[in-house]
C-alpha positions as CSV (number, residue, x, y, z in Angstrom):
1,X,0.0,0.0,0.0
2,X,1.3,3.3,-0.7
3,X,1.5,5.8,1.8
4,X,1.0,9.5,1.5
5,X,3.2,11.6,-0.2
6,X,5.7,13.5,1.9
7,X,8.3,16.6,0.6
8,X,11.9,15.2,0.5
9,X,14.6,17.4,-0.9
10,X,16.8,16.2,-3.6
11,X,19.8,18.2,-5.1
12,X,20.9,18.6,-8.8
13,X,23.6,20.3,-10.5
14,X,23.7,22.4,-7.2
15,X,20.1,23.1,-6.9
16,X,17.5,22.0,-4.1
17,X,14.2,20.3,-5.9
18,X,11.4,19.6,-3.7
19,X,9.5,16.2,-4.5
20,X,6.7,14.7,-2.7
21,X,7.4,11.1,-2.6
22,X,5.9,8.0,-0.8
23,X,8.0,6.8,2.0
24,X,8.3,3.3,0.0
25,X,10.1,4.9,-3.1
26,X,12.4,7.8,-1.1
27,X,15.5,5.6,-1.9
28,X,15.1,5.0,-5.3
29,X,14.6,8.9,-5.6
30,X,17.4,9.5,-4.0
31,X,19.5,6.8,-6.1
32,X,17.9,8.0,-9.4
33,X,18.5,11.8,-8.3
34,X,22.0,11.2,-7.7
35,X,22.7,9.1,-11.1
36,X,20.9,11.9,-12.7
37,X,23.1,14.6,-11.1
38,X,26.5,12.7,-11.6
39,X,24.9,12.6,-15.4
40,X,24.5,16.3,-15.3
41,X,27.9,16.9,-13.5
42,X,29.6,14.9,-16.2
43,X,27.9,16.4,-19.6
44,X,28.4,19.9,-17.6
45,X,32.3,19.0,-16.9
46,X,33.4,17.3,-20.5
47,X,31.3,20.0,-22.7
48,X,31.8,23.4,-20.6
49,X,27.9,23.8,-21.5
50,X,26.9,26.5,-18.8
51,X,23.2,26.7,-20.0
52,X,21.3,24.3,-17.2
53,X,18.4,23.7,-19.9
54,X,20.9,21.9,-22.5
55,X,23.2,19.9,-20.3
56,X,19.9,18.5,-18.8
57,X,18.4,17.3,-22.2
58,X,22.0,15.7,-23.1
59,X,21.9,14.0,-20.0
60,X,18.5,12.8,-20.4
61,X,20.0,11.2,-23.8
62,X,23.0,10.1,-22.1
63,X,21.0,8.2,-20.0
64,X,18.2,6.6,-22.8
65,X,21.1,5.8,-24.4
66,X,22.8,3.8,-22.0
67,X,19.0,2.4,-21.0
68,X,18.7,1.4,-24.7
69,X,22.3,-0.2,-24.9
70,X,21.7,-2.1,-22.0
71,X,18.7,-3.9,-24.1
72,X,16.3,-2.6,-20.9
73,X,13.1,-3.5,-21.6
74,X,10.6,-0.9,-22.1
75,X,8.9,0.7,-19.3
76,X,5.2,-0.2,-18.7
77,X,2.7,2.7,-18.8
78,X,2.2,4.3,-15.6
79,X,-1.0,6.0,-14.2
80,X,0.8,8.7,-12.6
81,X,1.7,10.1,-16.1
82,X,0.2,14.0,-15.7
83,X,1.5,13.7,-11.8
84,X,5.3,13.1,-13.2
85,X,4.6,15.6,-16.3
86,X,3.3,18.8,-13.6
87,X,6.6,17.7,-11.4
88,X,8.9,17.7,-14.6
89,X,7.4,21.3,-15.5
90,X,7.7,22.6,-12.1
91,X,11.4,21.4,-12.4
92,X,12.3,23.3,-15.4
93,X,10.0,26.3,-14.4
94,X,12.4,26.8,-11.0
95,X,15.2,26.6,-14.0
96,X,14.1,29.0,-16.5
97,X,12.9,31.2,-13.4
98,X,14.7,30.7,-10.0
């Protein structure tokens, strides 16, 4: 059973995100957040990109990419789809706008 959603903090490319997340799935968060960061960090470090926008989006390719090398097979359609889209916006709004 899930429980309710609480606020945990997560930090990438040196910025605080605040995510509510079930108690069951705070350490994957935290394990994903951190991957996605070290991603980040790295496309950040080997292509001096300063622009937050465009290291994230190579990231996120970085990361299909390995996904896809990796033969992993495809995820299964969740029902929390416009919960993870308004999270995802949010995300990028505290980018474009901090």
């Amino acid at each position: 059973m899930t429980t309710q959603p609480k606020p945990i903090t997560v930090r990438i490319l040196d910025k605080d995100y605040k995510i509510a997340c079930p108690a069951e799935e705070q350490a994957i968060l935290f394990r994903t957040a951190d991957y996605v960061n070290q991603a980040m960090q790295h496309v950040k470090k080997n292509g001096q990109i300063l622009n937050t926008e465009r290291v994230a989006v190579l990231a996120a390719l970085n990361i299909a990419r390995e996904l896809i090398e990796n033969n992993a097979p495809p995820m299964p359609p969740r029902d929390n789809t416009a919960e993870l889209v308004a999270k995802i916006d949010a995300a990028l709004e505290q980018i474009e706008h901090p």
